[in-house]
C-alpha positions as CSV (number, residue, x, y, z in Angstrom):
1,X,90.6,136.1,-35.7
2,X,86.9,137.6,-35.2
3,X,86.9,138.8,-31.2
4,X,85.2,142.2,-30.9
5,X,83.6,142.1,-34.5
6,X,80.4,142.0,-35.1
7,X,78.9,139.2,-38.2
8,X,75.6,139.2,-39.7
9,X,74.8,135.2,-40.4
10,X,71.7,134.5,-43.1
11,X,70.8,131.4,-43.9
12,X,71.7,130.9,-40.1
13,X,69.1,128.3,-38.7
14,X,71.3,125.1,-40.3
15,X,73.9,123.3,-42.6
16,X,77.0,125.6,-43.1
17,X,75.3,129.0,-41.7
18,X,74.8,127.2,-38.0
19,X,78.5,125.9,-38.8
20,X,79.9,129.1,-39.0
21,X,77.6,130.7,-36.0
22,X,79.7,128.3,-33.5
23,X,83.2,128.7,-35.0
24,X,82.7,132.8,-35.5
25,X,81.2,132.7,-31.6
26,X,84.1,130.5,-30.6
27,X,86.3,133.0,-32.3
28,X,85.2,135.7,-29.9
29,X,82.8,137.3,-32.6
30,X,79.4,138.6,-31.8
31,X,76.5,137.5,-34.1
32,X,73.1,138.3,-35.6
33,X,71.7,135.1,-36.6
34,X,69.5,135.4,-39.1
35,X,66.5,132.5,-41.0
36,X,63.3,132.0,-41.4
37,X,62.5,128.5,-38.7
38,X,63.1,130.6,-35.4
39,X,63.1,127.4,-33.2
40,X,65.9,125.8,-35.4
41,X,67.4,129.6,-34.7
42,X,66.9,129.3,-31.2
43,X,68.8,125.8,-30.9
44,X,71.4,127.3,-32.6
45,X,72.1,129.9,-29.7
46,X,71.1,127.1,-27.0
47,X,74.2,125.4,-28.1
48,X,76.3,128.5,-27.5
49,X,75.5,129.4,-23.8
50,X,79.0,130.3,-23.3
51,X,78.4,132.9,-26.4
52,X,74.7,134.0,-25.2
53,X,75.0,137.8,-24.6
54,X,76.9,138.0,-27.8
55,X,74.2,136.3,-29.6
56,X,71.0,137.8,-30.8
57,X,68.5,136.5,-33.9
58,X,66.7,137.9,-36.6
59,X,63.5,135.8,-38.0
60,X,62.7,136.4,-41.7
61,X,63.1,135.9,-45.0
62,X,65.2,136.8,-47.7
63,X,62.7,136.9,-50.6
64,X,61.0,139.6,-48.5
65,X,62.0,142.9,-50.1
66,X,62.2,144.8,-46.3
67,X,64.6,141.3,-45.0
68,X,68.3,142.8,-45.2
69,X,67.1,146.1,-44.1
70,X,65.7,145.2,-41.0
71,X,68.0,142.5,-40.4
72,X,70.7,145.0,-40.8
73,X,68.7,147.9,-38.7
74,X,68.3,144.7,-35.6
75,X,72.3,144.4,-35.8
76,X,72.8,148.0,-35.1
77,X,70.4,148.2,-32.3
78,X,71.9,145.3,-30.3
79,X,75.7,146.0,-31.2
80,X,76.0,149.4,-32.4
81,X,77.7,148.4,-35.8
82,X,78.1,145.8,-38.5
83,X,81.6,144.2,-39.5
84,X,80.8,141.2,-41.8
85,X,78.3,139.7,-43.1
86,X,77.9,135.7,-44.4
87,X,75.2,136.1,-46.9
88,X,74.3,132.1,-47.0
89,X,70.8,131.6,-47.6
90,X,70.0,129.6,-51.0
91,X,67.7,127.1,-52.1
92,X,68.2,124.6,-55.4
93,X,64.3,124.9,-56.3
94,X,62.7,122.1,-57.9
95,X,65.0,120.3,-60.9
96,X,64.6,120.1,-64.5
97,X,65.3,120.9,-67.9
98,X,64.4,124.3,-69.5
99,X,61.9,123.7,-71.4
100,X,60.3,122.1,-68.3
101,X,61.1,125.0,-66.2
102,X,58.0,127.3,-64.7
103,X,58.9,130.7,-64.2
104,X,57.6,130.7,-60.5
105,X,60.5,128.1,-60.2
106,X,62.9,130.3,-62.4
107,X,62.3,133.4,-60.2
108,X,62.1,131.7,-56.5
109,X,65.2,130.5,-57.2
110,X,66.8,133.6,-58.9
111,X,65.3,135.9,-56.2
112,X,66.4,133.8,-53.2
113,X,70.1,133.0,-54.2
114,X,70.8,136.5,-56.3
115,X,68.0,139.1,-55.8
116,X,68.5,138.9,-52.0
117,X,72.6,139.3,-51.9
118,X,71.6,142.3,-54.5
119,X,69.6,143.8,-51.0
120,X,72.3,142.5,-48.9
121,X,74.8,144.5,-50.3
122,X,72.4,147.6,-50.5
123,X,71.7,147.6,-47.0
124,X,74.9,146.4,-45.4
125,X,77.4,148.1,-47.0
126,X,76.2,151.7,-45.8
127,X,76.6,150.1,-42.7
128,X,79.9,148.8,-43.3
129,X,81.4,152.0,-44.1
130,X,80.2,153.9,-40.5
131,X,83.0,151.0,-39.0
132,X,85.3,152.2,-41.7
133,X,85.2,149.4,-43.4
134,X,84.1,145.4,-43.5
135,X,83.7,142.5,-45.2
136,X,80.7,140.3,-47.0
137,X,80.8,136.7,-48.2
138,X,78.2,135.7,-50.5
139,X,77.8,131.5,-50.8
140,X,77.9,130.8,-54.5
141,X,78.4,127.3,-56.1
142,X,81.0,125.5,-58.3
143,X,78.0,124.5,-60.4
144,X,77.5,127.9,-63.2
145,X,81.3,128.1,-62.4
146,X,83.3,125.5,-63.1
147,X,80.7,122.9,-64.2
148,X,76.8,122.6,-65.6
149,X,74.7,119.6,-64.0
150,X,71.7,118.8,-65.5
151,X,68.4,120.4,-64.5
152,X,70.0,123.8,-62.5
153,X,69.9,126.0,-64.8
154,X,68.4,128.4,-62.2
155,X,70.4,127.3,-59.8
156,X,73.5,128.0,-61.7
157,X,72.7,131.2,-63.5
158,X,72.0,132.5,-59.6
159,X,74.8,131.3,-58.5
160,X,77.1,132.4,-61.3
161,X,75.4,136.2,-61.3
162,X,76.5,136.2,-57.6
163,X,80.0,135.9,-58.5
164,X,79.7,139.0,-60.8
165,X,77.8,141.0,-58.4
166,X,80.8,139.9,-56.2
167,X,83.1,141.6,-58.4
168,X,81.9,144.9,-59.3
169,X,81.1,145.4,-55.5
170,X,84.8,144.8,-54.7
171,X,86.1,147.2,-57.3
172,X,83.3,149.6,-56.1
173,X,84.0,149.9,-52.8
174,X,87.7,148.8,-52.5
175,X,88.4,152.3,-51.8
176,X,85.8,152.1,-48.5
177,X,88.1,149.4,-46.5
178,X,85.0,147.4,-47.7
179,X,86.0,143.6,-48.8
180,X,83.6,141.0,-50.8
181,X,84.0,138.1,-51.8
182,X,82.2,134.7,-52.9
183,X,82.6,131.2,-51.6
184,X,82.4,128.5,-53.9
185,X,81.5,125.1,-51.5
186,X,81.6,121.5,-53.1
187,X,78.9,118.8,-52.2
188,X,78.2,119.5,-48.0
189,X,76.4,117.5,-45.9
190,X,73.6,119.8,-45.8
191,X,69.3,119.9,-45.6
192,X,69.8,120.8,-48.7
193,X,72.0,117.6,-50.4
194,X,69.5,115.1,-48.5
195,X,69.5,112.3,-46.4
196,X,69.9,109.1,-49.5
197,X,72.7,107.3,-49.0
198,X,73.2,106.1,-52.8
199,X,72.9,110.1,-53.7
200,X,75.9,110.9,-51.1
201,X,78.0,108.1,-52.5
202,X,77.6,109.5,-56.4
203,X,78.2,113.0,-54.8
204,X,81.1,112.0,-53.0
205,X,82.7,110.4,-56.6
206,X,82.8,113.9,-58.0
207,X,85.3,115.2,-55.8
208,X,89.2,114.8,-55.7
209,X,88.9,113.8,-52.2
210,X,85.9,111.1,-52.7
211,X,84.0,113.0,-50.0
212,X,81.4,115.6,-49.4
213,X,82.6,118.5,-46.8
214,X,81.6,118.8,-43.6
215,X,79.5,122.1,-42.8
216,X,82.2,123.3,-40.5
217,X,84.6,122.8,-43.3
218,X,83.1,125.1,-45.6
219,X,82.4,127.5,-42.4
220,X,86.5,127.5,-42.0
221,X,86.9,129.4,-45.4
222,X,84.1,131.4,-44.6
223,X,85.7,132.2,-41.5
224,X,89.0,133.4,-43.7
225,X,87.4,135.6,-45.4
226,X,86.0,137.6,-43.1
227,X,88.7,137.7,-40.7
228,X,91.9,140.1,-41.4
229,X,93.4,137.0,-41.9
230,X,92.4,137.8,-45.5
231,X,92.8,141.8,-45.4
232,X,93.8,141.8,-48.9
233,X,91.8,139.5,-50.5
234,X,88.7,141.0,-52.4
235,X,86.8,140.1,-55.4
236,X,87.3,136.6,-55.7
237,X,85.2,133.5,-56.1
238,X,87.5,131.2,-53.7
239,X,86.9,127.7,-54.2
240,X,86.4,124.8,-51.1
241,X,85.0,122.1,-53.7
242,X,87.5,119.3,-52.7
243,X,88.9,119.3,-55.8
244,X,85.7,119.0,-57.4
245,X,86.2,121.0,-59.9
246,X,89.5,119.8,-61.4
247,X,87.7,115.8,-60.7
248,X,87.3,114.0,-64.2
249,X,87.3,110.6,-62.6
């Protein structure tokens, strides 16, 4: 589905993005892994060595304005071109209400789950369209979707704006061969969602399915959407929320 493409990973170094580094480099694809913990981004290629020479990393971080840029620039220079990109970095930022809300936390969270897919796009699309053509994936949430939970209203407005940013790229370079879309995950077992058990189980209860997802289930749609397995979708905010959205009970 991916052999002899080349995939930009952020958000690379754990959780869903070092999901999708082994399935795409089991796919035959050849990757620029990109985060800000370089050892956790080394381990990551130590557990390809039957992928090394089609493996390569990128340490930074996406709140830094020159990230995508010279994440994009180090793809070029050790593949010659860009095919996809999995735009997964996020962070939740610290909870609360509103009212309660600093704007440091308002803007770390709005700058590292929207500002830095705004770069993204900037930087890999031009590259995108010297292959003729490609496709991005942004990781955007069910929560600002489908459903509000309390204290993430950062969170959500971030993640909701990336679904419209998703949009008006797809309609604006349709006509480049150039595919985007967003991926919508449920509750993953993830850095992110925590080790407590108790949390897990109320997590799990949300969902149609009674379970959180697997990293490498989320990775699997990610996968899709890349590949030309989905050549004509574009533009969408595809859900893989284990029914989580349609869950009343």
């Amino acid at each position: 589905m991916m052999h002899g493409k080349t995939i930009l990973i952020a958000g690379a170094s754990s959780g869903i993005g070092a999901a999708a580094a082994r399935l795409f480099a089991g796919a035959g694809a050849s990757l620029m892994l990109a985060a800000r913990r370089e050892h956790h981004l080394q381990e990551v290629r130590a557990s390809l060595p039957d992928a090394s020479d089609r493996i390569a990393l990128f340490v930074g971080d996406v709140c830094d304005s020159g990230f995508s840029e010279a994440a994009v620039s180090a793809t070029l220079d050790a593949f010659g071109g860009l095919d996809g990109a999995f735009n997964n970095a996020g962070t939740l930022g610290d909870l609360g209400p509103v009212p309660d809300m600093s704007l440091e936390t308002w803007n770390q969270v709005i700058m590292t789950n929207l500002d830095s897919a705004f770069l993204a796009a900037k930087h890999q699309i031009p590259a995108m369209k010297l292959r003729g053509g490609g496709s991005i994936v942004f990781t955007s949430s069910f929560v600002g979707h489908t459903i509000g939970l309390p204290g993430m209203a950062a969170y959500a407005a971030a993640k909701a704006g990336l679904i419209g940013l998703t949009q008006v790229l797809a309609v604006e370079h349709g006509p480049d061969n150039i595919r985007v879309n967003a991926l919508l995950p449920g509750g993953t077992k993830t850095e992110m969602a925590g080790d407590d058990p108790a949390f897990h189980e109320y997590v799990a209860g949300l969902h149609a399915l009674k379970r959180m997802a697997e990293p490498e289930e989320i990775a699997r749609a990610a996968q899709f959407l890349l590949s030309d397995a989905a050549s004509f979708v574009t533009g969408s905010a595809m859900l893989c929320d284990g029914g989580n959205s349609i869950s009343k009970g």
